[in-house]
N, C-alpha and C positions, 0 to 999 in steps of 0.2 A: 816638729816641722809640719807646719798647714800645706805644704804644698804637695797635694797627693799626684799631681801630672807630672810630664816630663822634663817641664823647668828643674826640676830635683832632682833628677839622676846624675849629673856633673858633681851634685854635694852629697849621692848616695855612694857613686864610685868612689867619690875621693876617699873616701870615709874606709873604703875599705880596701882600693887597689889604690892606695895615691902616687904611687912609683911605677906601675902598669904602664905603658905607652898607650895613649889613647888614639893618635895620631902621626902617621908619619906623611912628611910633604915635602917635597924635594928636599928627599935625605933626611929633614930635620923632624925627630919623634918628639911629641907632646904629651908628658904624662895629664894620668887624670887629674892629677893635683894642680898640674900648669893648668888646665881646658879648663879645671871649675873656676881657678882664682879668676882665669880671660874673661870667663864668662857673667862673672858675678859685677867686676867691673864696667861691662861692659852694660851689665842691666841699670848700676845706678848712673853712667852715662846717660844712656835711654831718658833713666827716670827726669836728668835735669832739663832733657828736653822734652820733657811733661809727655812722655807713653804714661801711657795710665792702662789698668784692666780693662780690656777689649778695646784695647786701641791696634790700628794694623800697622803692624813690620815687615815692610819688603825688604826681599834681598835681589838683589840681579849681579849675578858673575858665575864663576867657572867654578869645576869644584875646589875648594881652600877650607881652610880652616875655620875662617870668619864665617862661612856659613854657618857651619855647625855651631860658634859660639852666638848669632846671631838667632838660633833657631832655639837655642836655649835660655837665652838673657829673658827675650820676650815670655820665655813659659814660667821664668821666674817671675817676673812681670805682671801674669794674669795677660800680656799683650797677643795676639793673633799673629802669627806670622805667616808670610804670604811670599813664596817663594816662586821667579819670574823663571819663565823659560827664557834663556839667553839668544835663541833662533829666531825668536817673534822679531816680525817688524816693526818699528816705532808706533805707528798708529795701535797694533795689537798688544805692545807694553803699554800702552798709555790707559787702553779699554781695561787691562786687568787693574790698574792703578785706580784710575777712576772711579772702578765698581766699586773695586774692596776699599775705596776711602779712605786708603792706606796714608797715615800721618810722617810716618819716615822710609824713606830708602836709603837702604844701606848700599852699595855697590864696588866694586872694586875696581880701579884705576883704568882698565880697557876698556870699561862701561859708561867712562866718563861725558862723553859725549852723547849718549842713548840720556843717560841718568837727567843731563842739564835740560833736554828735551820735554822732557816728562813734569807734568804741572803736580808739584809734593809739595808739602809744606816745608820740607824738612831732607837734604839728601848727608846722606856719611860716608865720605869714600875713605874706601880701607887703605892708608897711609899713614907716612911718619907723626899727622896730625892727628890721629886717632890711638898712636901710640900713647903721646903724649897725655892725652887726654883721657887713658886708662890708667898711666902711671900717678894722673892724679887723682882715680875716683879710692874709692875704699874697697878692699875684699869683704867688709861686713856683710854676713846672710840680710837678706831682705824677705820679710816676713810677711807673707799674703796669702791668701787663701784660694786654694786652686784646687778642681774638685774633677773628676773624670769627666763630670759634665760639661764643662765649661769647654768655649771654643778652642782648638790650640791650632788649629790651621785652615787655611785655606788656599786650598790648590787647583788651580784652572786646568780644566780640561783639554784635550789638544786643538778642540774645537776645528775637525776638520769636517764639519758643516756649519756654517753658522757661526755668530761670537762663541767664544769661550766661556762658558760657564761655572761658578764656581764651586766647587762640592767643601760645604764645610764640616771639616774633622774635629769631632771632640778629642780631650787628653784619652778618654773612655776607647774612644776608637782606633786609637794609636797603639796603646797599650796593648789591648785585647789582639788587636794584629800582630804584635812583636812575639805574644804567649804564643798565640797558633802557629807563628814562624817556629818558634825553638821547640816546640811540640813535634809537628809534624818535618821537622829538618833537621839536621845535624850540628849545629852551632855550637862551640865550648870555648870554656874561658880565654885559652891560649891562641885563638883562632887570630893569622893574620888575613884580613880582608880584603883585598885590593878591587877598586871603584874607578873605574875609569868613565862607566856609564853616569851623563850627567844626575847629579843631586837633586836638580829642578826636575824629576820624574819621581812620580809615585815607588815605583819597584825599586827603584835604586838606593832611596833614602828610606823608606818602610818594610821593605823586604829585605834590606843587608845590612844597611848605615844604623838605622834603629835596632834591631836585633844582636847586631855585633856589639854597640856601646851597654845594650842591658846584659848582655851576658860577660862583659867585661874584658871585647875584644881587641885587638888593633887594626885602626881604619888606614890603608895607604890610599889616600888620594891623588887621584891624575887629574889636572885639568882639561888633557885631551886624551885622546886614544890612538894609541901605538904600539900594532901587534908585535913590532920587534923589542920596543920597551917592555913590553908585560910578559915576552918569554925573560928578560932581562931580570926583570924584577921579582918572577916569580924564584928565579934559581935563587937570587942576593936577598932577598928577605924571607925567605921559604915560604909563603904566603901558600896557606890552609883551603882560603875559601876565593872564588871568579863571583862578578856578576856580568853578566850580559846580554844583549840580546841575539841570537841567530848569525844575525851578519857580522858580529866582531867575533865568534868564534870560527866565523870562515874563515874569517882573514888570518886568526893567529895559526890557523891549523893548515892556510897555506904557505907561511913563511919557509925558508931555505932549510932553516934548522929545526924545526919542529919534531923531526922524529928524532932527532938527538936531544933535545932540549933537557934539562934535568925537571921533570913536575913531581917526582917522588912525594913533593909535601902538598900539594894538593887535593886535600878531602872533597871536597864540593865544591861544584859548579853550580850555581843557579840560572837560570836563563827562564826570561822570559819573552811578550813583546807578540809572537807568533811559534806556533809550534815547531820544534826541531826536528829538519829534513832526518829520515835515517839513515841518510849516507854519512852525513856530520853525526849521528850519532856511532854509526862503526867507525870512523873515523877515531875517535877519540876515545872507541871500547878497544881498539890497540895499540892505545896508550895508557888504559888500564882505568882510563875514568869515565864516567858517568853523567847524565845533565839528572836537575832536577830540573820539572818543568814547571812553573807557575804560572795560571788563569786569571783574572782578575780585571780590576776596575780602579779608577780615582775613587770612584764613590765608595768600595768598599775596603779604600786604606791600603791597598788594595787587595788582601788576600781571598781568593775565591777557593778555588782548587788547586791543589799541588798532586803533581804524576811523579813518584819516586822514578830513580835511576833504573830497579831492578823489574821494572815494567815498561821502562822507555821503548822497546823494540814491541812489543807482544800487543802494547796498546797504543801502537805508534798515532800522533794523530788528535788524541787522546785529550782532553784538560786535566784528566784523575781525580782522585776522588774528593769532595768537598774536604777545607780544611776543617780540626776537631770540633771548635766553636764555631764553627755556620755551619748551616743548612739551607738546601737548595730542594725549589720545583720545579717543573716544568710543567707548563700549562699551553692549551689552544689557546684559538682568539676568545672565544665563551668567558675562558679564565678555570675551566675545569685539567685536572690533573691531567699527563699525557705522555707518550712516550715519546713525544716529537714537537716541540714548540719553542715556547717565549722561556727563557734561562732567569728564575726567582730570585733572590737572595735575602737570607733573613739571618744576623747574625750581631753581635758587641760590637763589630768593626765596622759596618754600615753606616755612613754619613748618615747626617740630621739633618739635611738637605741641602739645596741651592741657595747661595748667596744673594738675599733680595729677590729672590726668585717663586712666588708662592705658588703660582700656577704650576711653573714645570715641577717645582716640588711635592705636590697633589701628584701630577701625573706617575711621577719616578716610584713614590711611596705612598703605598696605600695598605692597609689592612697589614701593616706590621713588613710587609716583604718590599723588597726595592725589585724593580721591574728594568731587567740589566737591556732590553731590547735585542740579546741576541737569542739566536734559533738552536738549540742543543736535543741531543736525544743522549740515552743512558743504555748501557748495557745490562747484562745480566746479574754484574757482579758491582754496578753502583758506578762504574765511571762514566765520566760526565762527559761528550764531547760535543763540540762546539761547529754548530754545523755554516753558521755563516750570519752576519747581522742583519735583522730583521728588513732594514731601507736599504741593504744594498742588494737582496735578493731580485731576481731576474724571472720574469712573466711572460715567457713565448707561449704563444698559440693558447694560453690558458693552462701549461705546465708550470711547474717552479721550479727554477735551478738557483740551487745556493754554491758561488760562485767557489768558495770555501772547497767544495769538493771536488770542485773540476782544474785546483790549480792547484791540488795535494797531486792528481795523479800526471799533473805538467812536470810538476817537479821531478818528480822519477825519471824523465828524459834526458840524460848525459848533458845535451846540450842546453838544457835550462838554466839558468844560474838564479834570477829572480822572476816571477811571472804575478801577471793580476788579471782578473774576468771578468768585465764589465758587459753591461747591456747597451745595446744601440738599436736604435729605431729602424723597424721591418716593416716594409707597406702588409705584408701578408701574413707575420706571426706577430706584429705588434712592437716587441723587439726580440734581439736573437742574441747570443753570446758572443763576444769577442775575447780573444785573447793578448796579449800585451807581454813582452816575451823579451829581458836581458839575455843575451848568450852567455855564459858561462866561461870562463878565462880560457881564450884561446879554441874555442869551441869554433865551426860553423857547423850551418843547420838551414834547411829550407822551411818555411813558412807549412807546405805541404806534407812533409815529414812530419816535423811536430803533429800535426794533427792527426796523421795517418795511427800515432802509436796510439791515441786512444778508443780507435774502432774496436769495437768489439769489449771494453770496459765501463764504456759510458752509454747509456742511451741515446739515440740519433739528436735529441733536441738538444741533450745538455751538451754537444760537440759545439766547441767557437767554429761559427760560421767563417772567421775571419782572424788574420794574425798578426799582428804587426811588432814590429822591433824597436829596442830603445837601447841605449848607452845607460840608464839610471831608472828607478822607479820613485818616485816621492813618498817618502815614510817619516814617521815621527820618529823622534828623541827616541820613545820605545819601539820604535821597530817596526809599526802598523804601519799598515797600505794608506796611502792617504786618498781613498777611490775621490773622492771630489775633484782632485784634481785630474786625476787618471781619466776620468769620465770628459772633463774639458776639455783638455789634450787630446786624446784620441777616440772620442764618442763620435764621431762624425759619419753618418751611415758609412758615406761613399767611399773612405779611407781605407787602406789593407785588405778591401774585398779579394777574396781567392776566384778564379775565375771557377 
């Protein structure tokens, strides 16, 4: 077999779990053997509508199956695939389409309207017409030469500044991800996986979906998320391994029946996205389980650092310590070593840069390290933590307050449920902190309170001058603050001044 990337793993499984369930999707399990013949199919489909090596394959839909046979047809291919956030609006599906030159879109039938929008050469919606059209291609292996180096993805950023950008993944950088995942995690053969978090994010598909298919696991895909369904399905399919990020384990751990729920088969949690309150972590250490925490980036596939379970409380906060294959710096602005700075990254799984993008790609990567732009300092014994992103940090009076640390200690207030700390314009310290403050289910709270609990923990300047309240905060797919808009919305001096 020439094909050393992950187009081949549907024909390494099969070879050796072929009656294994590779997939389960509403109720119905899909051995390896079914996913490689799907997929093999589905690649000389492709091939007759002229994909060729490095040609690009979009997908746009919910998580399903055809994703994942769509994500491996192309790797058989030597093709690119280039998987859409389904939340973008038309104009921001069109910018990711456009850039990556993407020759087909694959999408599935709810899509259909986004998809006809979208100027492709070429769309494939997953339908009876597409069965047919597998049932006539061939199972025969298709024979190309696919090498770690070679591109196998491209996946846009959340681009909450700016267009979305695109970080290209080699098969090299996939791969090398999926090792440091099962290295540093607990992943095994028998492991059932359940994915409710979209596939169109890095974490969910490189941190679980990937990791789970090499080790030979079973993937339960959700199209959406539903805390009462995933207590459901965790009893009825005993599923091993959760992904998600922070706020869908609030929700599942606030449902009725949680503390009765059956999670006996539950090994690992992984969660990423932002770090986990440790309320939600005792929360579910008297349930007898654990999170892992995972750090990370689109550019680096994404594994950065992973915080084991049996240090979640002690180094609450924490990103943990680099995974086995990268290694990290931190440096000042100079670019010299530091115990307080800019967060390095130099490792197998580190993107080869930006899509068409030369310049940003210089800036991101130089001298062997990717330059992640957030602000981390390190402790004694090597953990990494992550003190706040370099452009969102806050400049009063010529202090710096990284926003990061003054909304870990909001969160400790009963009454918090989500919070974010932006800067707004001070005639006399330039700008000052504010605060941005969900209540917490059933919660009330005065604007004054809140503030009041962190006298005496924080410095005078890094205290939000100002507080204001919301129903929702704007976050990606993975769970980040999306401050750009936070800052639009409520950057306004004159708004929620306390008197």
């Amino acid at each position: 077999m020439r094909n050393h990337g992950i187009g081949s793993w549907t024909a390494r499984r099969a070879r050796r779990t072929p009656h294994r369930p590779a997939v389960i999707h509403e109720g119905v399990p899909i051995t390896y053997a079914r996913l490689h013949d799907r997929t093999t199919r589905l690649a000389h489909h492709l091939r007759r509508l002229g994909v060729r090596p490095g040609d690009r394959v979009a997908y746009l839909g919910p998580n399903h199956p055809s994703f994942l046979e769509t994500l491996f047809a192309a790797g058989q291919l030597g093709a690119i695939f280039v998987p859409l956030n389904t939340r973008l609006a038309e104009p921001e599906l069109r910018h990711c389409l456009t850039d990556s030159g993407a020759s087909v879109l694959v999408h599935t039938p709810a899509f259909e309207e986004s998809a006809v929008t979208c100027d492709v050469p070429r769309r494939l919606a997953v339908d009876a017409g597409l069965e047919q059209a597998l049932a006539a291609c061939p199972p025969d292996p298709i024979d190309i030469r696919v090498t770690h180096a070679d591109t196998a993805m491209i996946m846009y950023t959340s681009g909450t500044t700016g267009r979305a950008k695109g970080a290209v993944l080699t098969h090299g950088n996939l791969i090398w991800n999926s090792l440091n995942t099962l290295v540093d995690g607990e992943f095994a053969a028998g492991d059932v996986a359940l994915l409710s978090a979209p596939l169109f994010h890095t974490a969910a598909l490189n941190m679980t979906c990937l990791p789970t298919v090499l080790k030979g696991g079973t993937l339960v895909l959700e199209e959406s998320f539903s805390p009462a369904r995933t207590l459901d399905l965790v009893e009825r399919l005993r599923v091993t391994v959760m992904f998600g990020v922070p706020a869908m384990f609030q929700r599942i751990a606030a449902e009725p029946r949680f503390a009765e729920a059956d999670l006996s088969s539950v090994r690992m949690m992984l969660c990423g996205g932002a770090p986990v309150p440790e309320a939600l972590i005792r929360t579910y250490r008297r349930r007898g389980l654990g999170f892992l925490q995972g750090y990370g980036m689109t550019e680096a596939s994404p594994g950065v650092c992973l915080l084991d379970a049996e240090h979640a409380l002690d180094k609450s906060g924490s990103a943990g310590l680099p995974h086995f294959f990268d290694d990290v710096r931190i440096v000042d602005p100079a670019g010299h070593d530091s115990s307080r700075g800019e967060l390095l990254v130099e490792g197998p799984n580190v993107m080869s840069g930006y899509w068409n993008l030369p310049d940003e790609t210089a800036a991101a990567l130089h001298d062997g390290w990717f330059h992640s732009g957030d602000i981390a300092r390190t402790d004694d014994d090597g953990y990494v933590t992550i003190v706040d992103r370099a452009k969102d940090m806050i400049i009063s009076g010529g202090e710096n307050i990284y926003p990061a640390e003054v909304e870990n200690l909001l969160y400790e207030h009963p009454a918090v449920g989500d919070c974010a700390v932006i800067g707004v314009r001070d005639e006399r310290w330039g700008e000052v902190p504010r605060a941005v403050v969900v209540l917490a289910l059933d919660a009330t709270a005065r604007a004054e309170d809140i503030l009041a609990s962190l006298d005496g923990r924080l410095a005078r300047y890094k205290i939000p001058k100002s507080l204001v309240f919301t129903d929702a905060l704007p976050r990606t797919g993975a769970g980040k603050l999306i401050k750009a808009r936070i800052r639009e919305k409520f950057g306004t001096p004159s708004e929620g001044d306390l008197p």
